[in-house]
N, CA and C atoms of all chains as a GROMACS GRO file, in nm:
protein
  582
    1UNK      N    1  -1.797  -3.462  25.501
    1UNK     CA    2  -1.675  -3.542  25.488
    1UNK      C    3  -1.613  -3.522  25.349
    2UNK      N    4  -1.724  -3.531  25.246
    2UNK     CA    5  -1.649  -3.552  25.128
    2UNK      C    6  -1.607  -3.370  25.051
    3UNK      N    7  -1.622  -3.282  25.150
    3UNK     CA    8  -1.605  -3.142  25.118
    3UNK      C    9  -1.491  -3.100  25.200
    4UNK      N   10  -1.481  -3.196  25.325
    4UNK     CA   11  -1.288  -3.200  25.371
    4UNK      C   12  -1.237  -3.217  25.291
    5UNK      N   13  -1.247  -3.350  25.239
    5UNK     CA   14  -1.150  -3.418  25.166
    5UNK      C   15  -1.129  -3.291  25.024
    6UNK      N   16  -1.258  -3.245  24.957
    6UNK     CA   17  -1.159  -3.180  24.900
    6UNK      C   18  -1.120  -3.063  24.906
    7UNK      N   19  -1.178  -2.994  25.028
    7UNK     CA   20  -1.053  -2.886  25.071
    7UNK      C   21  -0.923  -2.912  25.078
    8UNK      N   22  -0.893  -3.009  25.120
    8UNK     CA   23  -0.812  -3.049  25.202
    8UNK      C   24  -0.720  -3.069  25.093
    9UNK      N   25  -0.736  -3.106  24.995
    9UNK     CA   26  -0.680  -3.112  24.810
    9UNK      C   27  -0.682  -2.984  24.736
   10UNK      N   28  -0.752  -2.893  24.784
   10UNK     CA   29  -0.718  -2.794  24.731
   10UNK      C   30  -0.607  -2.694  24.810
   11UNK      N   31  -0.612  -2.734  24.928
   11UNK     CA   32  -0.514  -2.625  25.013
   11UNK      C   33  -0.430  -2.710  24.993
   12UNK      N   34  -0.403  -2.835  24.934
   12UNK     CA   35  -0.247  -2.947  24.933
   12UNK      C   36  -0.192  -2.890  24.798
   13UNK      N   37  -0.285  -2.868  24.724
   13UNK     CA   38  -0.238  -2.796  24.587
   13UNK      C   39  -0.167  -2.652  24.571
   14UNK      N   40  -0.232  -2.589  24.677
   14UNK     CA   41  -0.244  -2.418  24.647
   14UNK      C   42  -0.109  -2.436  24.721
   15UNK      N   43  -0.031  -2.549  24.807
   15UNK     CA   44   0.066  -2.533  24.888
   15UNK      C   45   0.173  -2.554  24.779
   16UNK      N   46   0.163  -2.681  24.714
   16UNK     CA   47   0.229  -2.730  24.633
   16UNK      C   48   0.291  -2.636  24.519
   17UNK      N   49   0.228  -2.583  24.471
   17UNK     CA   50   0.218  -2.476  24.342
   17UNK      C   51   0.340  -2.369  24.351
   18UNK      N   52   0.386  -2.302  24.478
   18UNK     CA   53   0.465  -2.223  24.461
   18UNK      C   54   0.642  -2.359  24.449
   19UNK      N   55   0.610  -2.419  24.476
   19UNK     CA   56   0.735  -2.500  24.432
   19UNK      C   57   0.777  -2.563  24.289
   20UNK      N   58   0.583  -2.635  24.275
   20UNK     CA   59   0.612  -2.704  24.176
   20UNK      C   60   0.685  -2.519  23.991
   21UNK      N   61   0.597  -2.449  24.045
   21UNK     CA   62   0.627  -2.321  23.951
   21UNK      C   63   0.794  -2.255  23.974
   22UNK      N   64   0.786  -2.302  24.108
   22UNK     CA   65   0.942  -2.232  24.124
   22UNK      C   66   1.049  -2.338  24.026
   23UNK      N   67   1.057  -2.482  24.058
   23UNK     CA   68   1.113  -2.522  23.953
   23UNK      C   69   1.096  -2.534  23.849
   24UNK      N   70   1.008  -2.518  23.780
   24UNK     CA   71   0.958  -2.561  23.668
   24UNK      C   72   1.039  -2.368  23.591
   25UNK      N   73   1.010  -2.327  23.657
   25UNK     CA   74   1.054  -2.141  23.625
   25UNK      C   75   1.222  -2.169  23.617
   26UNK      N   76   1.255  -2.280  23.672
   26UNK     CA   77   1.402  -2.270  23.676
   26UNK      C   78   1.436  -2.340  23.598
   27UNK      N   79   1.397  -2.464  23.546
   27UNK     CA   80   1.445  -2.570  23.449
   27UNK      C   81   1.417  -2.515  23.312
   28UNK      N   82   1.299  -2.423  23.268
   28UNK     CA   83   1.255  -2.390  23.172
   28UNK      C   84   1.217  -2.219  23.184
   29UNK      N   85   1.328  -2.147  23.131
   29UNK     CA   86   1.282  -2.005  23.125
   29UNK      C   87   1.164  -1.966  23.104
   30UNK      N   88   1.093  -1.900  23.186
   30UNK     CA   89   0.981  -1.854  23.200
   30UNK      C   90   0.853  -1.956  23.201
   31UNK      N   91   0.863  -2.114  23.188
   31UNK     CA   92   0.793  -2.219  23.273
   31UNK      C   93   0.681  -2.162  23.363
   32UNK      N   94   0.732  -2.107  23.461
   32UNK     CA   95   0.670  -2.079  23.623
   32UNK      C   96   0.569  -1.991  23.564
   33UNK      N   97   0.598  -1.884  23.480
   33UNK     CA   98   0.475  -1.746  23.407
   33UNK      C   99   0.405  -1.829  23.349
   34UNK      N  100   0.442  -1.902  23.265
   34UNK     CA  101   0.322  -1.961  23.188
   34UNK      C  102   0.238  -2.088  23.259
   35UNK      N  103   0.325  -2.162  23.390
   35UNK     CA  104   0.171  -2.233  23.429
   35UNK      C  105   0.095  -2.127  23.481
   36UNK      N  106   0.147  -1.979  23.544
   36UNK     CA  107   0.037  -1.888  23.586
   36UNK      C  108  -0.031  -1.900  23.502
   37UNK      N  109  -0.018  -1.897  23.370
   37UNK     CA  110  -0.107  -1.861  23.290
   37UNK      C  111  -0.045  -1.737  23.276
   38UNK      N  112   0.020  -1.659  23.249
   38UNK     CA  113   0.038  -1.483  23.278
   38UNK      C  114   0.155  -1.529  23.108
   39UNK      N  115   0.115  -1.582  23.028
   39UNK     CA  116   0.112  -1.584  22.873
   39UNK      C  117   0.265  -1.498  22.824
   40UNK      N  118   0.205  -1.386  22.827
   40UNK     CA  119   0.306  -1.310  22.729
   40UNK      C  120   0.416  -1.261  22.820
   41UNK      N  121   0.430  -1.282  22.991
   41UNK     CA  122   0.540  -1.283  23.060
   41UNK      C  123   0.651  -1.371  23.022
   42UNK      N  124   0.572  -1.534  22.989
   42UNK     CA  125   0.635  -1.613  23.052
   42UNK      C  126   0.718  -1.600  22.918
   43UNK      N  127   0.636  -1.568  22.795
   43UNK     CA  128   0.702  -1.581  22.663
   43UNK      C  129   0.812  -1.508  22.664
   44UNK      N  130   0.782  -1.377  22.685
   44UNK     CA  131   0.880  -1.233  22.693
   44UNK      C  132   1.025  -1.259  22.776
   45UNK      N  133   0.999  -1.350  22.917
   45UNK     CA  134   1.094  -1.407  22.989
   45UNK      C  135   1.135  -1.500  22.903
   46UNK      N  136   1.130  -1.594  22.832
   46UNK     CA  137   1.182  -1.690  22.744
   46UNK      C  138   1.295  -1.654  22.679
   47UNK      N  139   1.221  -1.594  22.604
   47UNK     CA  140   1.285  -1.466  22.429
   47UNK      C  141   1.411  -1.404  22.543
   48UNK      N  142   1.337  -1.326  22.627
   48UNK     CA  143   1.543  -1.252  22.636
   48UNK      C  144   1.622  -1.358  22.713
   49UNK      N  145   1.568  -1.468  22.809
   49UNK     CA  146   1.681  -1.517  22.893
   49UNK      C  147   1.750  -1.630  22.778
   50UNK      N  148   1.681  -1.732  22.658
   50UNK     CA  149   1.718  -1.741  22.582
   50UNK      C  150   1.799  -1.691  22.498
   51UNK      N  151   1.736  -1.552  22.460
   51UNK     CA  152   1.859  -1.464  22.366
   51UNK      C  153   2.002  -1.478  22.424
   52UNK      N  154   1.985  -1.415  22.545
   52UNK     CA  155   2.156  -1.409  22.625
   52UNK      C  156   2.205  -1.533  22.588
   53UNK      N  157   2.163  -1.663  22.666
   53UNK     CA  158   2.227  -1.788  22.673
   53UNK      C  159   2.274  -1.784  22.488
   54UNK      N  160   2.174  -1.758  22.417
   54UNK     CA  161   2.198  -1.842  22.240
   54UNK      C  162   2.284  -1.712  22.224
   55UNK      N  163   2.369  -1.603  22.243
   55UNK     CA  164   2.419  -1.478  22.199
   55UNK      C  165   2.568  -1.537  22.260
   56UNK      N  166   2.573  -1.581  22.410
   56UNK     CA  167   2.648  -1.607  22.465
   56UNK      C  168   2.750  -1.721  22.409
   57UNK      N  169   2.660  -1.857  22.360
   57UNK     CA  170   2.705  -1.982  22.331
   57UNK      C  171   2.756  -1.885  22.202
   58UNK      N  172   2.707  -1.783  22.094
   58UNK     CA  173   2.760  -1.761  21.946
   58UNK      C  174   2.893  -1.705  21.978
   59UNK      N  175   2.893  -1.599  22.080
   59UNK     CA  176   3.031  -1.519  22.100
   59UNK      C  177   3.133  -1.641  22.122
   60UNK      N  178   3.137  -1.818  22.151
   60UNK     CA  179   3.218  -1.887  22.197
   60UNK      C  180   3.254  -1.890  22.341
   61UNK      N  181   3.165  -1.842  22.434
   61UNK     CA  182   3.138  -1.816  22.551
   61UNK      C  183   3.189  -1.985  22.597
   62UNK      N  184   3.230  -1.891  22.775
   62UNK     CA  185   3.273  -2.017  22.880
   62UNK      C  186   3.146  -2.099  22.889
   63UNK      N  187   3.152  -2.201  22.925
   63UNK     CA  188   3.073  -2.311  22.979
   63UNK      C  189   3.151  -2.326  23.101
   64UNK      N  190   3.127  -2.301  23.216
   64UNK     CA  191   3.166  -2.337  23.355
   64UNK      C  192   3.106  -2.500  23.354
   65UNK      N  193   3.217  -2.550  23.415
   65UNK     CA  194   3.233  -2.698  23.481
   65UNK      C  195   3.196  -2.685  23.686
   66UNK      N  196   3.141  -2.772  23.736
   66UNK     CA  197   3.164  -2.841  23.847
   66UNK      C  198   3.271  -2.816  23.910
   67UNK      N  199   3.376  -2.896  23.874
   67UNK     CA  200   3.457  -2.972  23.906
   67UNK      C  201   3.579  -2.866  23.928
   68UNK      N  202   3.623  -2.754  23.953
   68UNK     CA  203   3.735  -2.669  23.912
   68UNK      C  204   3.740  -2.630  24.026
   69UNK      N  205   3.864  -2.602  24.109
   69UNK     CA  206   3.917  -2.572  24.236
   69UNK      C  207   3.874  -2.440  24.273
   70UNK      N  208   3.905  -2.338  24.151
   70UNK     CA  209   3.911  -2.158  24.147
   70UNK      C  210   3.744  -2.124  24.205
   71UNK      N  211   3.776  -2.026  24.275
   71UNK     CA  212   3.671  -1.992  24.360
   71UNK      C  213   3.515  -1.903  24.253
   72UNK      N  214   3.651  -1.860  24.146
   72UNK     CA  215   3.529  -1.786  24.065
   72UNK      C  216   3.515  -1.897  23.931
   73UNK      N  217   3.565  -2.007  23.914
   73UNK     CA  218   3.467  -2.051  23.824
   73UNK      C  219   3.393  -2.155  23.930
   74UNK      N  220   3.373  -2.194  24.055
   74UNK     CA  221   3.261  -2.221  24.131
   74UNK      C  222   3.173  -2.102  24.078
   75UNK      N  223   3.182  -1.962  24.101
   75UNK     CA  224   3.052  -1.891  24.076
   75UNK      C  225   2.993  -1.877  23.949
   76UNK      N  226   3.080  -1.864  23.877
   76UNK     CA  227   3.069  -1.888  23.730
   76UNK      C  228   2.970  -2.034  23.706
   77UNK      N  229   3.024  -2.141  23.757
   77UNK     CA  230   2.901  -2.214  23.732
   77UNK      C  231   2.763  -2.204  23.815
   78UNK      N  232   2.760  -2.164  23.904
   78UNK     CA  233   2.624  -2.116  24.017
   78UNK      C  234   2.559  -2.052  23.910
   79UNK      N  235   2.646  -1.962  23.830
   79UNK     CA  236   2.535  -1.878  23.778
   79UNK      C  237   2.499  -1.943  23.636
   80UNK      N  238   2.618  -2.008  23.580
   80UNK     CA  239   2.544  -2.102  23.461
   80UNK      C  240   2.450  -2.189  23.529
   81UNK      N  241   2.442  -2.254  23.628
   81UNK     CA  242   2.326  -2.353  23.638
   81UNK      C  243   2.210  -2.284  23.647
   82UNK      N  244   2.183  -2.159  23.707
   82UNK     CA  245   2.078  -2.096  23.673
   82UNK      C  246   1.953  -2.118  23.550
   83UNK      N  247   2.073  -2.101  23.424
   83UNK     CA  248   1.975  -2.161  23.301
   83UNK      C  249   1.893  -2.251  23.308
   84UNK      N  250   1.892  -2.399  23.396
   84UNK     CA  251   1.822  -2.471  23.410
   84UNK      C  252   1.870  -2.573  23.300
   85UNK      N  253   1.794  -2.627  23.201
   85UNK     CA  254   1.813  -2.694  23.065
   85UNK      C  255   1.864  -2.638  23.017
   86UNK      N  256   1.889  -2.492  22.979
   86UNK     CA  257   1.955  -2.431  22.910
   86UNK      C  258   2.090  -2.475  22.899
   87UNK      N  259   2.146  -2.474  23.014
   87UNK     CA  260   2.278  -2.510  23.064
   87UNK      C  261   2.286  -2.648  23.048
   88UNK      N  262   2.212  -2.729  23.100
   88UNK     CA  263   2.211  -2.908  23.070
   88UNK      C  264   2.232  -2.875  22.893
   89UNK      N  265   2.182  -2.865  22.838
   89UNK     CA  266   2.232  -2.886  22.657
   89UNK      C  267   2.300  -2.869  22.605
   90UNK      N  268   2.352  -2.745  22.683
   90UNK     CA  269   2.484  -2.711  22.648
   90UNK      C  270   2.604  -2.780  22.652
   91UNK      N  271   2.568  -2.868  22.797
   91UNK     CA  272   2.667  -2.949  22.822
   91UNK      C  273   2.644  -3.080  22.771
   92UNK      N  274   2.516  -3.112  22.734
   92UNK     CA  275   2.537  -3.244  22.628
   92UNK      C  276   2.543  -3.246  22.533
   93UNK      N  277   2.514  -3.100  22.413
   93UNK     CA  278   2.585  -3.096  22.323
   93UNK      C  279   2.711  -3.045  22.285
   94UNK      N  280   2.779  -2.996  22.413
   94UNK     CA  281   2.905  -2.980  22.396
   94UNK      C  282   2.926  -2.830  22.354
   95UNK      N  283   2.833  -2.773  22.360
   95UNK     CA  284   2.858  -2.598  22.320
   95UNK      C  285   2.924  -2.595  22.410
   96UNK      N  286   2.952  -2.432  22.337
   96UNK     CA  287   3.059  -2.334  22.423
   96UNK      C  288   3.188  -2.410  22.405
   97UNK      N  289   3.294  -2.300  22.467
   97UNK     CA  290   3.434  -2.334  22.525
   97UNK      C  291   3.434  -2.382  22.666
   98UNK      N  292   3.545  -2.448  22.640
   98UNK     CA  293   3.592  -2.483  22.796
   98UNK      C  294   3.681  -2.372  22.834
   99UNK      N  295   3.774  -2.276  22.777
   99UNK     CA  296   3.804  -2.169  22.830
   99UNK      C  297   3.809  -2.044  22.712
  100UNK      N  298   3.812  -1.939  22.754
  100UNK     CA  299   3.804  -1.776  22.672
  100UNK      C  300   3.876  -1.759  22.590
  101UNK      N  301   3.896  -1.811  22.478
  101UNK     CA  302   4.000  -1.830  22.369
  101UNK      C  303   4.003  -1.695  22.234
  102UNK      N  304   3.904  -1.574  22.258
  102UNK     CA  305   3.926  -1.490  22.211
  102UNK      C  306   3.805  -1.355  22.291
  103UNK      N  307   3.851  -1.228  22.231
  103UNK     CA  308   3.822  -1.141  22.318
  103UNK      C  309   3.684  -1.121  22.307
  104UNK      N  310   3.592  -1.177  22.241
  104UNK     CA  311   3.483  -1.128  22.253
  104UNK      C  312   3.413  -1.242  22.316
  105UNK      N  313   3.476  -1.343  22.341
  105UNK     CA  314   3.399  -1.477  22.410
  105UNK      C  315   3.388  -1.400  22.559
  106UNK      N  316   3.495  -1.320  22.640
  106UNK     CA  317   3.469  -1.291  22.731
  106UNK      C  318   3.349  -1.228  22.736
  107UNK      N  319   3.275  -1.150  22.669
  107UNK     CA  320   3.160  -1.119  22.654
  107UNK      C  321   3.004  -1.241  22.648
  108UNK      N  322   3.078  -1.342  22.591
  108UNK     CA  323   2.984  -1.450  22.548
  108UNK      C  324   2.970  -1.527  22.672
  109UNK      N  325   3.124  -1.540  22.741
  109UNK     CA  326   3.064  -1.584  22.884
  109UNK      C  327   3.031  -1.557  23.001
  110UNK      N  328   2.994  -1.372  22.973
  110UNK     CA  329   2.924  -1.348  23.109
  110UNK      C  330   2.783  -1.340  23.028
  111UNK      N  331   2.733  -1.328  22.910
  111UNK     CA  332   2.577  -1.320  22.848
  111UNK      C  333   2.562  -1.475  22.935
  112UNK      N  334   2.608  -1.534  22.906
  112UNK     CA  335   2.584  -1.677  22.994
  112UNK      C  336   2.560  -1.668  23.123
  113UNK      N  337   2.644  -1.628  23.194
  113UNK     CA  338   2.593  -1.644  23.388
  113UNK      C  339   2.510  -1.541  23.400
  114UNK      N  340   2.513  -1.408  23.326
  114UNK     CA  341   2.385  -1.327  23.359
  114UNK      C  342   2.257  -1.424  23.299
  115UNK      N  343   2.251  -1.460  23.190
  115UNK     CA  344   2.105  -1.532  23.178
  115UNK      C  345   2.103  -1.600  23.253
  116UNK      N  346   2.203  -1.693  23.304
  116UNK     CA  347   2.146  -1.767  23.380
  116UNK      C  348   2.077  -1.750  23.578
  117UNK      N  349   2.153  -1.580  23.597
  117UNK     CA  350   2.141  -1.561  23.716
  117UNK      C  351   1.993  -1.489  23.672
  118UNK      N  352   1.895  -1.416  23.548
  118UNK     CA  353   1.812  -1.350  23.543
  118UNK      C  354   1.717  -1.473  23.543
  119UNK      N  355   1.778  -1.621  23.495
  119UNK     CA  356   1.665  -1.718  23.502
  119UNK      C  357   1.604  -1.745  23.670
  120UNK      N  358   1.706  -1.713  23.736
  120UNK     CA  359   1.676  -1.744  23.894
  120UNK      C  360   1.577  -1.672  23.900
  121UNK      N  361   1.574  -1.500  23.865
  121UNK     CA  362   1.525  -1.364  23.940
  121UNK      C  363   1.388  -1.429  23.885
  122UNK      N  364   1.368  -1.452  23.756
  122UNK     CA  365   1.198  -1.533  23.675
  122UNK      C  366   1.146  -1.624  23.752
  123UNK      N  367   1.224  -1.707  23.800
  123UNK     CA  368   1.160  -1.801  23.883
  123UNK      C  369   1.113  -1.739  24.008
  124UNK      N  370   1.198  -1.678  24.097
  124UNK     CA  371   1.167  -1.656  24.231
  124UNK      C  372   1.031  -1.553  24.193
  125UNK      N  373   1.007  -1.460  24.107
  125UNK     CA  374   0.918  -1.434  24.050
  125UNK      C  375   0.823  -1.505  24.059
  126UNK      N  376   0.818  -1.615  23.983
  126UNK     CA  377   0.700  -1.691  23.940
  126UNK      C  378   0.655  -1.745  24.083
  127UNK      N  379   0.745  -1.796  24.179
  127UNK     CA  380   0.747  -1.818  24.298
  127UNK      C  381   0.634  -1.733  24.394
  128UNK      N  382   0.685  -1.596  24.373
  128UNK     CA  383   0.595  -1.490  24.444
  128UNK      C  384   0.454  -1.453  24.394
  129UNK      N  385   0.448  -1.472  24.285
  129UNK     CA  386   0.295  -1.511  24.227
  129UNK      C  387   0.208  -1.641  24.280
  130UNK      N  388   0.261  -1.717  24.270
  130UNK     CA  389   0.212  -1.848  24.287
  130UNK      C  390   0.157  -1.846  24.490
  131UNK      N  391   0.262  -1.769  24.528
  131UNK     CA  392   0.251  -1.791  24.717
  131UNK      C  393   0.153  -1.652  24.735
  132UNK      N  394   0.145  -1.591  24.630
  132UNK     CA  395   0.044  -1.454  24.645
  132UNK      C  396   0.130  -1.330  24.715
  133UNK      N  397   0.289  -1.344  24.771
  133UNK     CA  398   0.346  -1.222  24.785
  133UNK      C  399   0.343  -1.077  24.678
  134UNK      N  400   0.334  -1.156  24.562
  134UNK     CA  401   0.311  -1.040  24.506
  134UNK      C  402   0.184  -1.036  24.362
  135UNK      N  403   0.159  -0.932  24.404
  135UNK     CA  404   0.029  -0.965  24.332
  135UNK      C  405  -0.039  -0.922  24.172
  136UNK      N  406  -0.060  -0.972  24.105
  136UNK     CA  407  -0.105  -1.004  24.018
  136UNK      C  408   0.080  -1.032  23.947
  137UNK      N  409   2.984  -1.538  21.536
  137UNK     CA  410   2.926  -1.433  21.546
  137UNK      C  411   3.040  -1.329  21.581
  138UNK      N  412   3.014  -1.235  21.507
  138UNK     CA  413   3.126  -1.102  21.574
  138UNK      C  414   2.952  -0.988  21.608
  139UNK      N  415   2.986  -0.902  21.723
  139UNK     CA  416   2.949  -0.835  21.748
  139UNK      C  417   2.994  -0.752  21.832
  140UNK      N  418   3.021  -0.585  21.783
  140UNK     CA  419   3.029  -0.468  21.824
  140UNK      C  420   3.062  -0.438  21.963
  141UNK      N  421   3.111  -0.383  22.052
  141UNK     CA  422   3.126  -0.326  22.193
  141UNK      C  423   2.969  -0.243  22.172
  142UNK      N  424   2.947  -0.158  22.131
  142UNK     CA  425   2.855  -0.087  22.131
  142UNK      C  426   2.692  -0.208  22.141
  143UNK      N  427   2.724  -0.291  22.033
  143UNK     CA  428   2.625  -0.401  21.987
  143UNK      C  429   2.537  -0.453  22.113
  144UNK      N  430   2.657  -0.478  22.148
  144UNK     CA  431   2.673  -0.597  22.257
  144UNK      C  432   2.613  -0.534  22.420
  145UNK      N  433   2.642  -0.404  22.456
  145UNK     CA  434   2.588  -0.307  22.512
  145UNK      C  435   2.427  -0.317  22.524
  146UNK      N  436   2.379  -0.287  22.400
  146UNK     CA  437   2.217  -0.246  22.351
  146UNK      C  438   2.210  -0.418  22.420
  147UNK      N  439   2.262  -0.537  22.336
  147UNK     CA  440   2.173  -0.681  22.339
  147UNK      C  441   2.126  -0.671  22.502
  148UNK      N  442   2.313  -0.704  22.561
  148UNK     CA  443   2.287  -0.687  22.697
  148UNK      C  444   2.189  -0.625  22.785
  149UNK      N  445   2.201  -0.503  22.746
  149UNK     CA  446   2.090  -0.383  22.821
  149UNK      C  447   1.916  -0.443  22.810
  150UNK      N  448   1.921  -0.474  22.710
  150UNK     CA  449   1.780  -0.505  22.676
  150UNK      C  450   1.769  -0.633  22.720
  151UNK      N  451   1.790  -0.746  22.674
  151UNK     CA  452   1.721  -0.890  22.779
  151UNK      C  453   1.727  -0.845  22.947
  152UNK      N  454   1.803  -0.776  22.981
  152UNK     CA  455   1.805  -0.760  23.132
  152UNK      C  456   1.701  -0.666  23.170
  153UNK      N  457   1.663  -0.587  23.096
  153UNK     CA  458   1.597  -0.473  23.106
  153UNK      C  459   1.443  -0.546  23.125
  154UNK      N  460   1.408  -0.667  23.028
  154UNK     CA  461   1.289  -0.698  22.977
  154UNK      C  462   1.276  -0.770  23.127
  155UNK      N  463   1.368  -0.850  23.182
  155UNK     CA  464   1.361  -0.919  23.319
  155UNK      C  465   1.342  -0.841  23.424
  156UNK      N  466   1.389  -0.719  23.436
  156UNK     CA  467   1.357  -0.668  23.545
  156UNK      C  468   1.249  -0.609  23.574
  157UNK      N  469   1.202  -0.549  23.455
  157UNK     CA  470   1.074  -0.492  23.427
  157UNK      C  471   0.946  -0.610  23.468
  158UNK      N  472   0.961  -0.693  23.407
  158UNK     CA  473   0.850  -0.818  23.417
  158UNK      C  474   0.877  -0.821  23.602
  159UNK      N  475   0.987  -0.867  23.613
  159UNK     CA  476   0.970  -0.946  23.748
  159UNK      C  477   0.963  -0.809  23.868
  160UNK      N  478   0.998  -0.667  23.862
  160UNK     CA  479   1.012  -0.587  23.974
  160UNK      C  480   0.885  -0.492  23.985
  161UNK      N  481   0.824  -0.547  23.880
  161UNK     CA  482   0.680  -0.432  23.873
  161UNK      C  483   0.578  -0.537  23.854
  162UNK      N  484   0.420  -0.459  23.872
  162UNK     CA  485   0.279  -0.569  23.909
  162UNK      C  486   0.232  -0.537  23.788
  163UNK      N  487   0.198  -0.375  23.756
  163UNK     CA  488   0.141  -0.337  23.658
  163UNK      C  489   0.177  -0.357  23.528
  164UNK      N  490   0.126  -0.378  23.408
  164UNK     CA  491   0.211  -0.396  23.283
  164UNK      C  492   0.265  -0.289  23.253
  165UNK      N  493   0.185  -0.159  23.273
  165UNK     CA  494   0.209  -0.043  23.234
  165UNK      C  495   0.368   0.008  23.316
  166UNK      N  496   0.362  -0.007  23.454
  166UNK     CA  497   0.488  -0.027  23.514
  166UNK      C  498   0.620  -0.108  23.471
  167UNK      N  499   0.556  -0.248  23.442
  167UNK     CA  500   0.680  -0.290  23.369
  167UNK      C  501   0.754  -0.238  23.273
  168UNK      N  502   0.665  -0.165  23.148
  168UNK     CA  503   0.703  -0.088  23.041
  168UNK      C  504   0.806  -0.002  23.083
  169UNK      N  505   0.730   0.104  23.163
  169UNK     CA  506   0.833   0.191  23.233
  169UNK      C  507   0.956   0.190  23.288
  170UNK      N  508   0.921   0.073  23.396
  170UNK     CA  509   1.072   0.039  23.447
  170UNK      C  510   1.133  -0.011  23.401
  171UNK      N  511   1.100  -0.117  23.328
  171UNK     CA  512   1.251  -0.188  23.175
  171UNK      C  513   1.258  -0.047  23.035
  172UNK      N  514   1.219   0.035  23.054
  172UNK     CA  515   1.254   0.122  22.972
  172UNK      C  516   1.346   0.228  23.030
  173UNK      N  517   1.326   0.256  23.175
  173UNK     CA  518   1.436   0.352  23.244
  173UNK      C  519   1.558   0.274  23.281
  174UNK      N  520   1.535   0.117  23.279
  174UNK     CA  521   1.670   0.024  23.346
  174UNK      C  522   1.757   0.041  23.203
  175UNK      N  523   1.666  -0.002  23.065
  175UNK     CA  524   1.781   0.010  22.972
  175UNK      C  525   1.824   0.099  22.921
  176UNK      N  526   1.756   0.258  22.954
  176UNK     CA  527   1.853   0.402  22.998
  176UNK      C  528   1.924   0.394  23.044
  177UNK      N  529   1.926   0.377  23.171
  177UNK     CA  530   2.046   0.335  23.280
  177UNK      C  531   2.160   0.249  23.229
  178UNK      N  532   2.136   0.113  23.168
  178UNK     CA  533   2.239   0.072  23.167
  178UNK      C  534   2.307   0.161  22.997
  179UNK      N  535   2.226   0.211  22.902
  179UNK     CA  536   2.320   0.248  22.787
  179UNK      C  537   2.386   0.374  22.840
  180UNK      N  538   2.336   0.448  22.906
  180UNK     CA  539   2.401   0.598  22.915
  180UNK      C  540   2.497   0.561  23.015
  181UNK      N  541   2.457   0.479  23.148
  181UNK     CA  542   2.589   0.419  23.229
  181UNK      C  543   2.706   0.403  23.179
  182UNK      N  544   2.657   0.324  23.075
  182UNK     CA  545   2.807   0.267  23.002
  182UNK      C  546   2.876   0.371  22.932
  183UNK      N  547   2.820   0.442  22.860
  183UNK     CA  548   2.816   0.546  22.772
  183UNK      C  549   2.939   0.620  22.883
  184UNK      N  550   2.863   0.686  22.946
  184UNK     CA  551   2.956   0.778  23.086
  184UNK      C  552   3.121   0.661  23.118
  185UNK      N  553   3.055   0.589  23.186
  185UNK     CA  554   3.183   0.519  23.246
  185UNK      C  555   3.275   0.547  23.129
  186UNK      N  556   3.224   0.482  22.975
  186UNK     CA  557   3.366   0.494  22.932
  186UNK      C  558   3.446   0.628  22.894
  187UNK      N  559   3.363   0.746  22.855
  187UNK     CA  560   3.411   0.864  22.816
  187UNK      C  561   3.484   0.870  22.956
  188UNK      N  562   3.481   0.812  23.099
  188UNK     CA  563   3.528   0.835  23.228
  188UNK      C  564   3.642   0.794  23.204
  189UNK      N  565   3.628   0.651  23.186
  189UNK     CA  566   3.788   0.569  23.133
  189UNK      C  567   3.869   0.653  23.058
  190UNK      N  568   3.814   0.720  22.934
  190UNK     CA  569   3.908   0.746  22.819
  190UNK      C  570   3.967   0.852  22.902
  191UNK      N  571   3.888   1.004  22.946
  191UNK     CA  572   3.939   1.090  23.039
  191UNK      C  573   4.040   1.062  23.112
  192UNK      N  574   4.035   0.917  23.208
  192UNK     CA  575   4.118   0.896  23.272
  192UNK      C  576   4.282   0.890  23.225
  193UNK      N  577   4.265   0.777  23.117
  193UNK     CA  578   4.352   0.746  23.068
  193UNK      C  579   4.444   0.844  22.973
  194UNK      N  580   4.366   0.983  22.934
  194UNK     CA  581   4.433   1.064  22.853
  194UNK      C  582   4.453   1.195  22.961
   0.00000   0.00000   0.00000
């Protein structure tokens, strides 16, 4: 009985894990690598999806809003929310522009939706580790 | 911050490079490889396209 019970906690866990890593990979760049434990991924994923976002916010890069009718700053923000927190701080400390006010910001605000679309690719990553699709 | 067309190229190339490598390969040794041929790809890509552009345009 008491060796159900904790199977039964360990296969509730081993189920749990590819989610709890998938978000955690999404709210926090490279999160998901490091509860693997897989160390110098999760760091290495940090350092560049960070770099972009902090390169992006310096160029004066867009901050995509919610709220905007235009079909591409809907995608524009899909791919800023990607960042996870990254993107939440931004928007509570008010970085970035609200629109492209010189020519190299256009640069600053796609370093932005690409980090934030490479934060997805880390997670679903961390995702496929965690469910054992891919291995090691 | 001001930074370069060229600059900005390399930054780009490289954080993306380091992501794809980590996440599209198992081996470390693979990762190396493949984020080292992706950020070939993307500098000489660019490299080409634009000598393509300028061609075009002249």
């Amino acid at each position: 009985m008491g060796t159900e019970t904790n199977t039964a906690r360990v296969a509730g866990e081993k189920s749990s894990l590819p989610a709890i890593v998938l978000i955690a990979g999404w709210l926090v760049p490279g999160a998901g690598h490091l509860i693997l434990r897989k160390w110098w991924r999760g760091l290495a994923l940090f350092a560049a999806i960070a770099m972009m976002f902090g390169v992006g916010l310096a160029l004066q890069g867009k901050i995509y809003t919610p709220n905007t009718g235009d079909l591409l700053d809907v995608l524009g923000f899909a791919g800023d929310l990607g960042g996870g927190v990254l993107y939440l701080l931004a928007r509570l400390l008010d970085l970035g522009h609200a629109s492209v006010q010189v020519t190299t910001a256009d640069y600053g605000t796609k370093f932005i939706v690409v980090g934030g679309l490479l934060n997805l690719i880390a997670a679903v990553d961390a995702h496929s580790l965690a469910s054992g699709r891919k291995r090691s | 911050m001001t930074i370069s067309h060229f600059g900005a190229v390399l930054l780009f190339s490289l954080c993306i490079s380091v992501v794809f490598g980590i996440t599209q390969r198992s081996e470390p040794r693979m990762m190396v490889r493949f984020g080292a041929y992706c950020f070939a790809l993307f500098v000489v890509g660019t490299i080409v396209a634009s000598w393509a552009m300028w061609l075009i345009r002249h």
